[in-house]
N, C-alpha and C positions, 0 to 999 in steps of 0.2 A: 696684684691685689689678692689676699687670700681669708676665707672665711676661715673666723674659729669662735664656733660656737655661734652666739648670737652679736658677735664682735665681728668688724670687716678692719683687717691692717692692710695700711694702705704704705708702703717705701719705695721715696721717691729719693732718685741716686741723681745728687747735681755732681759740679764742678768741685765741691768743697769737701765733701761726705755725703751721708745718708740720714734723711730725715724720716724716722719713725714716724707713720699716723695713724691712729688708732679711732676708728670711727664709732659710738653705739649704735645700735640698730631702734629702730622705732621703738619696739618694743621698750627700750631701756631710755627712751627721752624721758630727762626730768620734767617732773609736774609741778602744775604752778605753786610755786611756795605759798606757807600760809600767812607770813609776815615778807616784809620787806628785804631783799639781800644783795649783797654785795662780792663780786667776784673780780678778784686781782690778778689780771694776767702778767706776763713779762712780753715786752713787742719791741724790745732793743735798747742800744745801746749807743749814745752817742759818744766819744773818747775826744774831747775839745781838748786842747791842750792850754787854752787858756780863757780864762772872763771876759775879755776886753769888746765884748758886743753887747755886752751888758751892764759897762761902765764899774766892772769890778777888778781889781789887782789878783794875781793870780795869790801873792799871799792872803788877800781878803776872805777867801771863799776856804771851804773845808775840804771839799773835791770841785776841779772844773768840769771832770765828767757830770754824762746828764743822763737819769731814768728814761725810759719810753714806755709807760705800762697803757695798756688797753684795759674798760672796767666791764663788765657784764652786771646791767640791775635786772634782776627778777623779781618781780613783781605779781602780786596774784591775780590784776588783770593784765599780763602779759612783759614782756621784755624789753628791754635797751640797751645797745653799745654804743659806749661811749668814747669815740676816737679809737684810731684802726691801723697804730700802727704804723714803726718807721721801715720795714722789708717787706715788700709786697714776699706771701707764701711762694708764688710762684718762683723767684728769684733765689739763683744761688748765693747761700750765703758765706760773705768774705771776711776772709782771717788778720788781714792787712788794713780794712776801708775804718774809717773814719768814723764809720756809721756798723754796726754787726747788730742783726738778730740776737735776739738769746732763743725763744724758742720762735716755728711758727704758732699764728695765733689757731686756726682751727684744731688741730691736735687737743690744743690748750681748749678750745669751748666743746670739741667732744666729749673731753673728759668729765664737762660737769654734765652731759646730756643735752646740748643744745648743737644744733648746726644753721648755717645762715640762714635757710627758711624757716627755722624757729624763733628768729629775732621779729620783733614788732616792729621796734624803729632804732630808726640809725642816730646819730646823734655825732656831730664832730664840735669842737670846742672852735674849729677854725682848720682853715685848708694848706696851712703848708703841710709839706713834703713828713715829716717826721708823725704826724695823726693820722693821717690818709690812705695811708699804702696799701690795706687793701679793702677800701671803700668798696671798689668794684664787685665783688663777693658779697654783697648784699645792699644789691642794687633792687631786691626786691622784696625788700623793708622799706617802709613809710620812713621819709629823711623828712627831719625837722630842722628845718633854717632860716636864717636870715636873709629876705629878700635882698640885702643889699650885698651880702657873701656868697649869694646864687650869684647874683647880675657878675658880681668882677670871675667868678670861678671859670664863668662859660664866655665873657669878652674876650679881646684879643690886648688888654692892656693887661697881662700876668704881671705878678708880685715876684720879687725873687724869690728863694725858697720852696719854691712852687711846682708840683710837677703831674701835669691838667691829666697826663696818661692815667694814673693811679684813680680816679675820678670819674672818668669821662663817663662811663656808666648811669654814672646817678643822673645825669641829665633827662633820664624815660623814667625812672621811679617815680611810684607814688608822692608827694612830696607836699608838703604844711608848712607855709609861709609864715612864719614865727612875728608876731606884729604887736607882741606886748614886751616891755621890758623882764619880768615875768611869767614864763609860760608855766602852768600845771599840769605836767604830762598828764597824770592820772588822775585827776581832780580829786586831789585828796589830802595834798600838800607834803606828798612825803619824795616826791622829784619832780623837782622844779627847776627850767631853766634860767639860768641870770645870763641879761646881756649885759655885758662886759667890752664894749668895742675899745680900739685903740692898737693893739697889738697887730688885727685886722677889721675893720671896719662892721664884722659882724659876730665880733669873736664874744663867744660864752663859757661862763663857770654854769658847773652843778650842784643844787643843794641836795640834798639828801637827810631824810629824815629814818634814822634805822633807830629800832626800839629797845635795841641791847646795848650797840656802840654809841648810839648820842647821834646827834646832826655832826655830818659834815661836807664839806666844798671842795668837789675836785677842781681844780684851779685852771684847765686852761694852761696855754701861756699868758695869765694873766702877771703870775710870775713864775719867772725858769728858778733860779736860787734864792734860798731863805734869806741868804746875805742882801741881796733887794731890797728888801722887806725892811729889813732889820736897821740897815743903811740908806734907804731913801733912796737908792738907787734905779734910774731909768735903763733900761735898752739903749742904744745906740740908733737903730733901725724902726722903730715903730711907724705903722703909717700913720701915725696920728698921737704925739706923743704928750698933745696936752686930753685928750680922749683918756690915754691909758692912766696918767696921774688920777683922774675924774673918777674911772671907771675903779680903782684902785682904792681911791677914800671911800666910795660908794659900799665897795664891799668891808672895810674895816668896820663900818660902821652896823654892815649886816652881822658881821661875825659877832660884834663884840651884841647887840639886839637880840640874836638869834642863838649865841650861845657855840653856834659851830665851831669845830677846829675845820682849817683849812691845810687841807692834802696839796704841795707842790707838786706837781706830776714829773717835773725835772728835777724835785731832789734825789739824789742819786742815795744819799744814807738814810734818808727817811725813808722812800720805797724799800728801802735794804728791810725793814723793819717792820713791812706788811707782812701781812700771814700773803702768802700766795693760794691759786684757786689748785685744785678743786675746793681748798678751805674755803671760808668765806665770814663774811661779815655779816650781822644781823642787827 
């Protein structure tokens, strides 16, 4: 670890390479924004080689690979991350797997000034393996959830996809039993939780109301590809696949009411097509 300046770089040497981290020092933590914003990190990279869990032909789709972005909302009373990620930071990352980092995620939120004691609340769309990975890093932010996605996370009847290690943390966090369809983080209607069950039993999209870009809905796996959407397309695996169809008209109907465009968080060419952070959305 070596100080420069009022900057602490931090390079950590796995199995794979060397991951640059570049930490601010207090002094340089960002201040609360004075409107609403939006930060797009990169948190991986799934390399599927085919649709067929998704009930799509691999000519159907435009890419079967799949995005993993993490979002950062700052807010002028306070903060939110929104899903955390398919390689835990600590993990070396592989050139071969199935699954690759693109970057890690702290590097990525030092850059805009925030580090995990700086987050308010945690926020996951739903607990498999590819949102979660490094939950545990801010195990001591206020986690907002679905009583009934707490109950199965910390049971002994696990979901496949699932992997409780990346997690286990948050079980001692502070934690907000989420018990309206509905939740208004900051009562003010500009992020709001929608439950969305079906994919998992307690699984949620994001609204967002930003004052530059317009409203819009990070999706969740509410749906992984556009082609879904477009096509009528179910999942293969839902735990509850007439929930997700439900959950699904539920939100069309938001969008088209509400005016949102809806962000797939596993379109791999639309994420291509976000500004990434430190930029940001307002």
């Amino acid at each position: 670890m070596l100080k420069m300046g009022a900057r602490t770089v931090l390079a950590v040497l796995t199995g794979a390479g060397l991951w640059i981290m570049l930490f601010q020092s207090p002094a340089e933590a960002a201040k609360p924004p004075k409107e609403l914003r939006l930060y797009v990190f990169d948190c991986g990279t799934i390399h599927a080689k085919n649709a067929d869990s998704f009930s799509l032909k691999k000519e159907e789709v435009a890419s079967t690979e799949m995005s993993v972005p993490c979002f950062l909302i700052a807010h002028p009373k306070g903060t939110l991350l929104w899903d955390a990620g398919l390689i835990p930071d600590r993990a070396a990352p592989s050139g071969a797997s199935a699954r690759t980092p693109d970057k890690p995620l702290l590097p990525q939120l030092a850059a805009v000034g925030y580090q995990p004691a700086d987050i308010k609340y945690l926020v996951l769309s739903h607990f498999h393996g590819d949102h979660v990975a490094n939950a545990n890093l801010f195990a001591g932010s206020t986690w907002l959830v679905r009583k009934v996605e707490r109950d199965l996370m910390f049971s002994s009847d696990q979901l496949p996809r699932t992997n409780p290690a990346d997690y286990k943390s948050l079980k001692e966090s502070k934690t907000i039993l989420i018990d309206k369809d509905d939740y208004d983080v900051f009562s003010d209607g500009s992020v709001v939780i929608k439950f969305t069950p079906g994919h998992t039993p307690g699984h949620q999209a994001l609204f967002l109301k930003l004052k530059k870009t317009g409203p819009i809905v990070l999706s969740g796996d509410l749906y992984h590809h556009p082609e879904e959407r477009s096509l009528n397309r179910l999942p293969v695996n839902e735990f509850d696949d007439k929930q997700t169809a439900a959950s699904r008209a539920a939100m069309e109907i938001f969008l088209k009411k509400s005016g949102a465009r809806l962000w797939i968080q596993h379109d791999i060419i639309g994420n291509a097509k976000l500004k990434k952070a430190p930029d940001f959305y307002e």
